[in-house]
N, C-alpha and C positions, 0 to 999 in steps of 0.2 A: 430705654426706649426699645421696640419690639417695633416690627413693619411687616407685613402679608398680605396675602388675601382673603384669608380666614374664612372661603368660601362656606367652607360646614366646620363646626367647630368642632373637633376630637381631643380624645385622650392624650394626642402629643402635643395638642395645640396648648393642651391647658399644663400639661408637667414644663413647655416651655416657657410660658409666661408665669409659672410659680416658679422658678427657677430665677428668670427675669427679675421679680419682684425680691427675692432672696438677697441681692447685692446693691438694692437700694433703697431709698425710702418711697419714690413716685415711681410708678411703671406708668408710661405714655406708651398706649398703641395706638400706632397709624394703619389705614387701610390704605391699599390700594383702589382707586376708585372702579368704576363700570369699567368707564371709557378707556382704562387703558388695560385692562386684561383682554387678552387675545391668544391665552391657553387653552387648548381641547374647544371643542366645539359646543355652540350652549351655553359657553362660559359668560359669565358667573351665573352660576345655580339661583343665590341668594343676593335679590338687588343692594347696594351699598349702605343706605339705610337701616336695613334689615339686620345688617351683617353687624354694623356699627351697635346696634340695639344689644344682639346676641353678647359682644365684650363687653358693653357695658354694665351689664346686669351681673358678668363674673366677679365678685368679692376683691379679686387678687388685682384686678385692676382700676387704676386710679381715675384715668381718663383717656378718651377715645379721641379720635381725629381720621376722618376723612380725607386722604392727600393726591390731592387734585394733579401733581404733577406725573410725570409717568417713573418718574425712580424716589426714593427717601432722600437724596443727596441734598437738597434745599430745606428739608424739613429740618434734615441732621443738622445745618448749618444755621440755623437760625435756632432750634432748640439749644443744641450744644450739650447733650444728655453725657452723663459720667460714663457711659455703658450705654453701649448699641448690641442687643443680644443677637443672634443669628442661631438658625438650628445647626445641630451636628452635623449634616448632609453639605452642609454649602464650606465645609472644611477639612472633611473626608479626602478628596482627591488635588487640592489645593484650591486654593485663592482664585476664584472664578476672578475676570477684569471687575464686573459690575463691584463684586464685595472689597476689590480692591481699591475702588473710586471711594466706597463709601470710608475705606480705612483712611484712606488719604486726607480725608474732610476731618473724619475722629482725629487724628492727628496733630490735626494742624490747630488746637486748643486746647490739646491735653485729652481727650477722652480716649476709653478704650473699648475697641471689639472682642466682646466674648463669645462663644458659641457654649449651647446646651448640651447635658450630655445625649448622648444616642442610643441610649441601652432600649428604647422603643421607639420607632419611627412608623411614623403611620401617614396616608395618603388621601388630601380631599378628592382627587381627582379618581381615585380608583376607586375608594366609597362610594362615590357618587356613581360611575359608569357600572360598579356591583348592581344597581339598587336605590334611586332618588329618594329620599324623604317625599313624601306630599307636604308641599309647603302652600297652594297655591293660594288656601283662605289667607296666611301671613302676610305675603306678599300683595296680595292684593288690597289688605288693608294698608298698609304700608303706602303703597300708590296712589289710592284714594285720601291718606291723609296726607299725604303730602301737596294733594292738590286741591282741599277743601270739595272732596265731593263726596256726597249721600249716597245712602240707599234711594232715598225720597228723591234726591235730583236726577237718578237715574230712573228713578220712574215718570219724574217730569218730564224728561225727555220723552218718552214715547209719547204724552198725554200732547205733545205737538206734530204728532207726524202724519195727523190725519189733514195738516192743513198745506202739504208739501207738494208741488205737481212734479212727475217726471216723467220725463223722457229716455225710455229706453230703445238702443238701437244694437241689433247686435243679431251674431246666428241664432235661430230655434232648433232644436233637436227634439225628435220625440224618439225618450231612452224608453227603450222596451224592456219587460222582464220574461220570458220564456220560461215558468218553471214548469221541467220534467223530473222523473225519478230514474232512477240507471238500473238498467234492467242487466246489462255484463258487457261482456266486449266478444268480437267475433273472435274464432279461432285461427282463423288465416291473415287476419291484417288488424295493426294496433290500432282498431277502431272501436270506441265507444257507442253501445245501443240505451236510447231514452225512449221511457215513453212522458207522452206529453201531455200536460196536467192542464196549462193555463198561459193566457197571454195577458199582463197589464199592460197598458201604455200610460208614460208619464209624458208633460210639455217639458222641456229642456231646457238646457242652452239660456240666452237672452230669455225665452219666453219663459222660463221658473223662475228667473231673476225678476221678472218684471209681477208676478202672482206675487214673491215676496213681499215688493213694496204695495200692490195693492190688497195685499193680507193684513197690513197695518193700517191701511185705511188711507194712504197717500193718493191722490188723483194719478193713473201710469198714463201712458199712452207708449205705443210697440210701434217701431218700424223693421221690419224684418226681409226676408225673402225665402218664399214658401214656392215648391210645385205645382205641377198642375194635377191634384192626386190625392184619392181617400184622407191622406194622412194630412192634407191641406183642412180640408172639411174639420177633421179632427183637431186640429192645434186652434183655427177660428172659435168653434162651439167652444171647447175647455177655455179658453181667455176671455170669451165673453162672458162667461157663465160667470166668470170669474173678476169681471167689471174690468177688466184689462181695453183699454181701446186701440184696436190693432190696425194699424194701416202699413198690410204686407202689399210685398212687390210679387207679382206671380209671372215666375220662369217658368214658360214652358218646354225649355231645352234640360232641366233640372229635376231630379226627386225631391221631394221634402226630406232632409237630413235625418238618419232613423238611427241610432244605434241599439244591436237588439244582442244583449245578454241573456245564454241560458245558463240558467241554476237550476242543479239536482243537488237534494238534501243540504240546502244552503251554500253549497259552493258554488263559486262561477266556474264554470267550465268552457265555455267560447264568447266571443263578442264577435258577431256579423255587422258590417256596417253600410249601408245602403244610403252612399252619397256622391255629391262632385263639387270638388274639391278648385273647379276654373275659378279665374277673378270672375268678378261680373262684370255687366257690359256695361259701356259707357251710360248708356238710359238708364238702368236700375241706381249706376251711381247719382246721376243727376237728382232721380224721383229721390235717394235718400237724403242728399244733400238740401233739396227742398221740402222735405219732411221736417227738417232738422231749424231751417232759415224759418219756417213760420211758428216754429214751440214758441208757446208763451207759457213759461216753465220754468221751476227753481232750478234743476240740474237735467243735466245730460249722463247720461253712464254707458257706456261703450262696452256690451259683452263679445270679445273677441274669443273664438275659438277656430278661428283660421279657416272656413267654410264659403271662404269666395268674399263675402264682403271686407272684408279688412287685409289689406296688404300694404308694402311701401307705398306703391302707387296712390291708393284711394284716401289712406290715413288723414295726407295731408288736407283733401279737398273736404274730407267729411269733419276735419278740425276745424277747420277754418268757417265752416257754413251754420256753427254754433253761434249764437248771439252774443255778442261782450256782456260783462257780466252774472253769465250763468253757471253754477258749479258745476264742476267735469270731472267724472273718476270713470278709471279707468281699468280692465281686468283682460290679459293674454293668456289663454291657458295653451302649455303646448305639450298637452298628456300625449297626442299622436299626431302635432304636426307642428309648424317651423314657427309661430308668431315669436314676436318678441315684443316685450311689454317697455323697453326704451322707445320703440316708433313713437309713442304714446309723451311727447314731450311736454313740459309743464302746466301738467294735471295738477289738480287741487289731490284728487286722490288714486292714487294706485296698489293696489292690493294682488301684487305678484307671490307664488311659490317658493321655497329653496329652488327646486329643478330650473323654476324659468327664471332667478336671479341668474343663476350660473352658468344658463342657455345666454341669455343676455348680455352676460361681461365675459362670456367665456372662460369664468372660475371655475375650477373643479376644487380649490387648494384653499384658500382663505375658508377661516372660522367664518361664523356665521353674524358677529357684529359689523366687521370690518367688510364685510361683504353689503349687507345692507348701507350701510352706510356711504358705500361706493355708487349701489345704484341709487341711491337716493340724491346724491349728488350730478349723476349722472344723468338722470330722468328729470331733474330742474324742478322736482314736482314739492308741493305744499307737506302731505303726507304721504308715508310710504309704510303700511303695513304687511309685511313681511311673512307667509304662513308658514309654519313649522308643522303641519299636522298636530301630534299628539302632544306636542311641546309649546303646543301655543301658537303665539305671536312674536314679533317686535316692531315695535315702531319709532320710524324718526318720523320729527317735525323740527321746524326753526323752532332753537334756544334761544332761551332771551336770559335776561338777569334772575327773574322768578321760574325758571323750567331748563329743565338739562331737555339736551337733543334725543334723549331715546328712551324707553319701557319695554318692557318686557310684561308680557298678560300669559300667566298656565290654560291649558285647555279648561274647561268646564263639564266637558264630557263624562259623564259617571260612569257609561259604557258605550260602545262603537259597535253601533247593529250595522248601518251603511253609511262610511265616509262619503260615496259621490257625491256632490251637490255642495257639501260643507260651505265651500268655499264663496260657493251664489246668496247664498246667504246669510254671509260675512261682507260681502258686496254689497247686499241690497242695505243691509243696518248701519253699518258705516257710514254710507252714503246717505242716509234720512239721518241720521244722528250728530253727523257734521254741519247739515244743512242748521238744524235744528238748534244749537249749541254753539257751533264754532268745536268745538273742543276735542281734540284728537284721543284724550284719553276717555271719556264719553262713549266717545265713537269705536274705541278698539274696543273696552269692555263690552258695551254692546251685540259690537261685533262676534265678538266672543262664543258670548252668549248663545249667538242666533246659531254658530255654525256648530256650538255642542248640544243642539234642540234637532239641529240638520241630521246628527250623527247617529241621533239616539231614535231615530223611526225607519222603516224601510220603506225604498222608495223616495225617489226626487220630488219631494212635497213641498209647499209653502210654508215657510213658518207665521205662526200669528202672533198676534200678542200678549193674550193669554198664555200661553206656552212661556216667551220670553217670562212676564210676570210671575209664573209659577219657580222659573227656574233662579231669578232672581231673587224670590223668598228663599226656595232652597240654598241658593248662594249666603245669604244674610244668617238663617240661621247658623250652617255651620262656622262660619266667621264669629255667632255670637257665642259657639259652644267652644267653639278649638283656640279661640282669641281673647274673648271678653272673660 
């Protein structure tokens, strides 16, 4: 018997299990499961499945096993193998305690511990941090069969989301683009001269969240709060046009929240931001908490970016004035201010950051399973999808007998023109895709999806569905070239 994690399989992996196999007639390999690797970060590369698949298919091996426990010691002791192989490494410096617990079991029935020889030793975990394989077509079919889902039922999903109403509430930002070209720098002071080419303005914030879902065809409606000022006019005209139905609250002691990025020759080079940052006042909370009391609406989604509506104070009252019944996800972004996405207590879904898990629990130190996993416990919440940027996802949901507690999804991103926004519209599909389904794994691919479509245009745009469906074929094919 042989035991690992066998995360990528290499040339020591394989000279130790033919070695293995040399001193008996059956090699049994165990895995270690997901759930209990909490090595390096990201870990495991290759969901267990997958990994299981990879030895089985090796010649040298007889049969495979998935070991649910967190050490081999129960596996050892019920198999009772002749030989318990172990690499050269774990004998080099002596008898780690763990290899010694495991000697102790071999013992106690006669078997014996061998180790491989070491004349080549090689690392998954350095492999991997060199230079990832792309795995994500494997992996991803991997997760879809394990849970009987289609290409086709991912596309039935969407073929229901035109019939979803929601209510979105949350800050607006209108993100500006300012592109200049850089003309040099003065000679007296380390200053930068632009000249200036062009101004876009995009809707932001809550209000791109909310074009999202009405780019799919869902019924939105917007509760917000807007200035009293051009950029008001402006966010109204762009969400109407855009079938969004807005019923803002208008501060006249407030700007419309504006963040304005200039770019020369594609870089960013400053972000100005023209906003205020006060709670609001007691009446703007009321009018939204009465916005909220007469939805007649499948879901609520909360876009937090810490802009005066959302605080300890108001969280509670703007929670509580949702209707029983209606689905609630939930999104804290805290790129340049304090939310925290735990305020946010037993949500159906929340789709926090690495940065705002560990704002959140105050982790800087935990991998990146055991960390979700924490706040997902911690938040009481249904789902909890996890952003990694370029790395994906992960998500927990309640396990049951037929579904482990968590997945992992690869970006989909073929390339990264503009990450801002990603994440709004990984929010918005999520959130029609759960409604829709039930199903968190639906919902995460989906999600996916929408924020590797977010990534690949410039500017904070809507995604549609067409977009999704095109990239969804592309998804399929390469799956049918690199897989099938």
């Amino acid at each position: 018997m042989c035991h690992g994690t066998f995360d990528l399989v290499h040339p020591g992996h394989i000279r130790h299990l033919m070695y293995a196999k040399s001193k008996a007639d059956i090699l049994i390999t165990s895995l270690t499961c997901d759930a209990h690797i909490a090595k390096a970060n990201f870990r495991p590369f290759v969901p267990q499945d997958l990994r299981a698949m990879n030895l089985a298919a090796l010649e040298v091996v007889d049969y495979v096993m998935v070991d649910e426990n967190p050490t081999p010691i129960d596996t050892i002791a019920f198999l009772q193998p002749d030989f318990f192989a172990k690499g050269y490494e774990y004998s080099k410096d002596g008898l780690h305690p763990k290899t010694r617990e495991e000697l102790k079991v071999l013992e106690s029935y006669g078997g014996e511990l061998i180790f491989t020889p070491g004349d080549i030793v090689y690392s998954s975990s350095l492999l991997l941090e060199s230079g990832p394989p792309k795995l994500s077509a494997e992996k991803l079919v991997t997760l879809m069969e394990s849970e009987g889902i289609t290409f086709d039922g991912l596309r039935k999903a969407l073929d229901d989301f035109d019939r979803i109403r929601v209510h979105v509430l949350g800050d607006t930002i209108v993100d500006s683009h300012t592109y200049c070209s850089l003309i040099g720098a003065t000679a007296k002071t380390p200053t930068f001269s632009v000249k200036y080419e062009r101004k876009v303005d995009f809707v932001g914030g809550a209000g791109v969240v909310a074009k999202h879902l009405r780019k799919t065809g869902a019924a939105v409606t917007l509760s917000t709060v807007l200035g009293e000022d051009p950029l008001k006019d402006f966010v109204l005209n762009d969400l109407a046009t855009s079938g969004v139905e807005c019923g803002p609250c208008v501060d006249h002691t407030r700007p419309t929240t504006q963040k304005n990025v200039f770019i020369a020759d594609g870089y960013r080079m400053l972000k100005v931001d023209r906003l205020d940052n006060r709670p609001i006042s007691d009446k703007t909370l009321e009018q939204l908490c009465d916005s909220l009391t007469s939805s007649h609406v499948d879901a609520v989604l909360f876009s937090d970016f810490r802009h005066g509506i959302f605080s300890s104070q108001t969280i509670p009252h703007l929670t509580s004035a949702i209707p029983g019944g209606i689905f609630r996800a939930a999104d804290s972004q805290v790129a340049s201010r304090w939310g925290n996405i735990l305020e946010f207590q037993g949500f159906d879904l929340i789709t926090p950051n690495e940065r705002e898990a560990r704002f959140a629990l105050g982790d800087q130190d935990s991998v990146i399973r055991p960390l979700a996993y924490t706040l997902y416990m911690k938040a009481k919440c249904k789902v909890l999808m996890l952003k990694l940027g370029d790395r994906g996802l992960v998500t927990y949901r309640a396990p049951s007998e037929d579904v482990r507690s968590f997945f992992t999804i690869d970006s989909f991103a073929e390339r990264v023109v503009d990450p801002v926004g990603a994440g709004d519209a990984l929010l918005a599909y999520a959130t029609l895709a759960l409604v829709a389904t039930q199903s968190p794994v639906i919902a995460s691919i989906l999600g996916a999806m929408a924020a590797a479509v977010a990534c690949e245009h410039e500017g904070n745009l809507p995604v549609s569905l067409e977009q999704i469906l095109e990239k969804l074929q592309a998804v399929e094919r390469q799956v049918r070239y690199e897989y099938v």
